[in-house]
N, C-alpha and C positions, 0 to 999 in steps of 0.2 A: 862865784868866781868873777873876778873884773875885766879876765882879760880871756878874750872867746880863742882855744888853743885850735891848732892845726891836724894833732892826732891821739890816737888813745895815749902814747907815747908821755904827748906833751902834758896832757890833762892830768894825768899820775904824778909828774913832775910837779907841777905847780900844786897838785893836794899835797902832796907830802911835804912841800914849801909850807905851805897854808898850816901844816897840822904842827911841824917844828916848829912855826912859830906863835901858835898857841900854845904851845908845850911850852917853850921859854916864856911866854905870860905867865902862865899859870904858876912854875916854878919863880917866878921874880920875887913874889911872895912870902918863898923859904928862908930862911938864913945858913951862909955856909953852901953854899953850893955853885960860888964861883968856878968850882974846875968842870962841875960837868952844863954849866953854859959854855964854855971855852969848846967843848967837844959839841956840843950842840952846833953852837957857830960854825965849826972845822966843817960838819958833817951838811948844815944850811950851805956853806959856799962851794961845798962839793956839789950837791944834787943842783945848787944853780948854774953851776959850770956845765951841766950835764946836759941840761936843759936849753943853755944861751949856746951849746954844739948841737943838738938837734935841732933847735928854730934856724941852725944853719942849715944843715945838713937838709929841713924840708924847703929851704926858700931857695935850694938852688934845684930839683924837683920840678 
């Protein structure tokens, strides 16, 4: 991990970052599965929204 998180909270956040987007590596590979990167992505910008509201939520803490 590159970036030393604040709480269990955050650490889960950024693996599941980390794992989506070895998941989309791994599938780049495939042929034909433009819609479920599109859900991938949806689902990536979701959990980082998640994530850049708790590193609020613990900096003001």
């Amino acid at each position: 991990m590159s970036y030393e998180s604040g709480s269990l909270e955050c650490r889960r956040l950024i693996e599941a970052k980390e794992n989506l987007l070895q998941l989309m590596h791994a599938l780049s590979f495939l042929q034909e599965i433009d819609h479920i990167n599109v859900k991938l992505k949806e689902i990536y910008k979701e959990i980082d929204e998640m994530h850049e509201a708790r590193k609020k939520l613990e900096n003001k803490v």
